[in-house]
N, C-alpha and C positions, 0 to 999 in steps of 0.2 A: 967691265967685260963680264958677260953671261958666265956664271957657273955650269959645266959639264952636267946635265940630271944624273950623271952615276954618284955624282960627290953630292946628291941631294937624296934627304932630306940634312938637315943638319940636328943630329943627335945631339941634345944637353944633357949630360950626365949631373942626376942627381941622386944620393943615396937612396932613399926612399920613392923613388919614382921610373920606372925603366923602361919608358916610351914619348918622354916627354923630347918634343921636337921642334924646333922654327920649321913656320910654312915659307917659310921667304929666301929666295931663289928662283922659283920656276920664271922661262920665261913665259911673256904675255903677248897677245896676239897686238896690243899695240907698240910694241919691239921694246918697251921695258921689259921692266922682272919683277917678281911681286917682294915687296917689302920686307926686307928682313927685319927682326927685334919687333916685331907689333904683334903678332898673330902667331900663340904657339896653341899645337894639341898636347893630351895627356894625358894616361892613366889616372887614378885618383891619387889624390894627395894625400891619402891620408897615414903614411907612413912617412914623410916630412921631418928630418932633421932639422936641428937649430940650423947647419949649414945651407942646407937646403932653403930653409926660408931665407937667411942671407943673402944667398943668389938669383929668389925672385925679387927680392929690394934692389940688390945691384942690377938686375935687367927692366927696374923699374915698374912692374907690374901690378896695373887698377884695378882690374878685374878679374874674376875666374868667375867662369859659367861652369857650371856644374847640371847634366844632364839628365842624373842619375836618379833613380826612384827613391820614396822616401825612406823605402828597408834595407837599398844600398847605403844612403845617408848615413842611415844609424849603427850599420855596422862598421865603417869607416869615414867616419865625421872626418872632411876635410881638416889638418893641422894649421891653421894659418894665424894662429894667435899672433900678436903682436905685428902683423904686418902693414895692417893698416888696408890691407885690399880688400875691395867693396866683391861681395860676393853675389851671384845670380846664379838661382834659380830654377833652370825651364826643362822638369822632366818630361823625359819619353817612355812614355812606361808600356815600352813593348817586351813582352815576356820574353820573346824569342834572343834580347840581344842583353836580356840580364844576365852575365855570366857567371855573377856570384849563386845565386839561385840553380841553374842550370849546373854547374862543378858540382856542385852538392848532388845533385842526382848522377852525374855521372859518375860520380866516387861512390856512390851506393851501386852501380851495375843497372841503373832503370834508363840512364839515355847511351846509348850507340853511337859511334861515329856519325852515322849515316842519320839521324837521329839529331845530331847536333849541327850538321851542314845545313840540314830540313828548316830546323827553329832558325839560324842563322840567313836564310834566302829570305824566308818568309817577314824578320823583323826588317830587312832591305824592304821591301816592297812597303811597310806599313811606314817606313822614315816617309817614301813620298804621300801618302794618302792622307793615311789617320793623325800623321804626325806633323803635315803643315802647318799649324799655325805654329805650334812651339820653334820650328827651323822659321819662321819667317821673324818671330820675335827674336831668333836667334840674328839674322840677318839685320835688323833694324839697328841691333846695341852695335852693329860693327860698324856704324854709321855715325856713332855718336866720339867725335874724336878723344873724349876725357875717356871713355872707357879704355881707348888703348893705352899703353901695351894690354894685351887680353890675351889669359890661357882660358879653353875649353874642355874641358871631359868628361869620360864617363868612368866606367869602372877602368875597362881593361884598355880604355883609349884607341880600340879599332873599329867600333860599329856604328854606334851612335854619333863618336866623333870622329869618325873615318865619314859618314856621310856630312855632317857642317864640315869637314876640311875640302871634300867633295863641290860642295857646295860653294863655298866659298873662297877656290881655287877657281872655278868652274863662272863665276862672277867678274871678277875680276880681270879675264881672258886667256886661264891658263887650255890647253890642249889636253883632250881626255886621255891623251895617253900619259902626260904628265900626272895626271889627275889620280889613273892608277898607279902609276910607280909610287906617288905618294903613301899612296893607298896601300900598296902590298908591301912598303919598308918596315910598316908593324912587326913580319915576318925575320925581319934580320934585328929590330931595335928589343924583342921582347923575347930571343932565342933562349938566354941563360936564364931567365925566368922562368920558361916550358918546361925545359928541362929539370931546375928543382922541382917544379911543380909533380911532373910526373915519374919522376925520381921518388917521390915520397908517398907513392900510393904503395901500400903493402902489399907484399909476396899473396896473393891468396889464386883459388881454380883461373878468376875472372880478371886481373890483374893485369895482363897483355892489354886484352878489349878495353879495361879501363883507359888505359895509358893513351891506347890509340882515341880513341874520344875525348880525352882531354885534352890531350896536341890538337885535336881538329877545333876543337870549341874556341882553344886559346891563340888558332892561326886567323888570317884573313886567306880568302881563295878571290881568284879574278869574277870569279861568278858570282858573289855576291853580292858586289856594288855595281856588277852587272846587271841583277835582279832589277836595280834600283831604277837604273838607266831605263831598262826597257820600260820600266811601268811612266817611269814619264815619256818617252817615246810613245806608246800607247794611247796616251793621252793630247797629248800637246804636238805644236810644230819643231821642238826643241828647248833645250835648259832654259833659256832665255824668256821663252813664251811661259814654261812653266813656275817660273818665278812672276814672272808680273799676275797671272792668271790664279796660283795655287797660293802662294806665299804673299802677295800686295805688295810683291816687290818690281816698281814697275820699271820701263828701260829709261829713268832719269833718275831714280834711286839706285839702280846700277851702274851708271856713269858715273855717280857722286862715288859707289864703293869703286869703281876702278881707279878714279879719280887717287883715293884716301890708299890706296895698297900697292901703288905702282911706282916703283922707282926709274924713273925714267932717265935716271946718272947710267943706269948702266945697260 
């Protein structure tokens, strides 16, 4: 029986990690649901308890994709010692959706709210463009059954990997309106994180504006993966066209992923 999308996405709570979620539930336009335990998104790992890694060995997990730039890398090197999962590689190095870099200016008083939606539309639009080929190599590894189970991320687990969860919801035959609820759960999975966050910016003139830009950097809005949408809309007949066309993902490499991500028990 189809899970309710209110009771989705499914939250995994891990110490170190406060956005990490199963894509598996929605349902599919060929009346399955997509797969749960093979396909999670996620903030980075790099704060990773012993327990924590524990729990990606019990969920079984070969792979993590990692999206993130190599000055994100270095500031929070993935913790995965000892687990045996094969790590990949495939940054997107849009400025606009580095949020580590970006906080930084914001806690200095040089980016705005308004300021931080801007760089955040703008890195949407470049996911479809400049960043095809790394989401189509993104696409190819979901293909290869030993990689799964497979977690993805970037820093903050809403942009870079809010578009491959996008993408790869959007594949498999989920409903764009699924697509965003996925999309906008960031917003409730990463709340008590905002909130230390901008809880600890100090009393100073500028201190309000800061707060309020930092909340907006570290939220998702419907407009943003909006952004995305229309620029392949722009382009192309629909997702579908723009996958075979932009990414070399064609409509028989798509059937194999509907194929590989649909539970059809339920």
């Amino acid at each position: 029986m189809l899970l309710h999308t209110q009771s989705l996405p499914r939250q995994i709570r891990l110490e170190g990690a406060h956005n990490f979620r199963d894509l598996g539930g929605y349902p599919l336009s060929c009346g399955g649901s997509f797969i749960s335990g093979q396909i999670y998104r996620s903030d980075h790992l790099g704060r990773l308890t012993g327990a924590d890694r524990a729990k990606l060995s019990e969920l079984g997990v070969a792979t993590v994709v990692d999206l993130r730039r190599a000055s994100e890398r270095e500031e929070n090197p993935d913790l995965l010692m000892g687990t045996g999962i094969n790590e990949v590689w495939l940054p997107v190095e849009a400025e606009g959706a580095d949020v580590i870099n970006i906080r930084h200016e914001v806690e200095a008083g040089r980016v705005d709210a308004q300021a931080a939606r801007e760089f955040l539309i703008e890195a949407n639009r470049l996911f479809v463009t400049r960043f095809a080929e790394v989401y189509s190599k993104f696409l190819h590894l979901l293909l290869k059954p030993l990689s799964l189970p497979l977690v993805f991320h970037c820093s903050a687990g809403k942009d870079r990997a809010g578009y491959a969860a996008a993408l790869t919801l959007l594949a498999a035959g989920a409903s764009k309106h699924d697509v965003m609820t996925d999309y906008l759960a960031t917003n409730r999975c990463n709340e008590k994180y905002r909130r230390a966050l901008t809880a600890a910016i100090p009393e100073d003139d500028g201190a309000e504006a800061k707060r309020l830009a930092l909340d907006v950097l570290m939220q998702v809005e419907e407009r943003y993966l909006a952004a995305a949408f229309s620029e392949i809309d722009a382009g192309y007949r629909d997702a579908s066209d723009y996958m075979s066309r932009a990414l070399a993902f064609d409509a028989d490499k798509q059937a194999s992923l509907k194929a590989l991500l649909t539970d059809a028990s339920t």
